[in-house]
N, C-alpha and C positions, 0 to 999 in steps of 0.2 A: 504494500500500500504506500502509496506516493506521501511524504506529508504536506502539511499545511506550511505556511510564510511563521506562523506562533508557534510549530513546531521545530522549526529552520532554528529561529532566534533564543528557544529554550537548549537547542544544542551549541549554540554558540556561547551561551551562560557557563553551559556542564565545564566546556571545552575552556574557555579564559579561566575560570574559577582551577581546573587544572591548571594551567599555566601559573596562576599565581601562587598555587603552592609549593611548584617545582622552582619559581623566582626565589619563595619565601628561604626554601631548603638552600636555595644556592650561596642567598644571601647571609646564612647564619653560615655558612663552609668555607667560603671564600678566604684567601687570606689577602692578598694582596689588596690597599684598600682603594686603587684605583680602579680594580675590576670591580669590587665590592659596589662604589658610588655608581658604576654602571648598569650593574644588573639592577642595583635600587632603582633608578633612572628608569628601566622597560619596567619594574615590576608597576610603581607607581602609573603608569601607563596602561600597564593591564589592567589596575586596579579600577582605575577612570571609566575605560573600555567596560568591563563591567558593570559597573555603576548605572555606565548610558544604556548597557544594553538590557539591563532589571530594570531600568526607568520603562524601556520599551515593552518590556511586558509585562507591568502595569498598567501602562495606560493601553494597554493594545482593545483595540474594540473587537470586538464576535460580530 
């Protein structure tokens, strides 16, 4: 079964929310702290990415 455009964007939640745990894990491993402020850098990003894309499916209309 095909999905829907609300199902597209619930898998793109699942999927950042992963990323942001493998940024979190990286970021507590890291040693060097230029690589450190970098990964910070994308994680914060994903985190945003997230954020916007929960906002969308809240407001999403049926």
């Amino acid at each position: 079964m095909q999905k829907n455009a609300k199902q597209h964007v619930q898998d793109v939640c699942q999927q950042l929310q992963t990323s942001a745990t493998c940024l979190t894990d990286a970021v507590n491993t890291v040693e060097k702290a230029e690589n450190k402020q970098q990964i910070q850098n994308t994680l914060n990003q994903v985190q945003s990415a997230l954020q916007a894309a929960n906002t969308t499916l809240s407001n999403y209309k049926e």
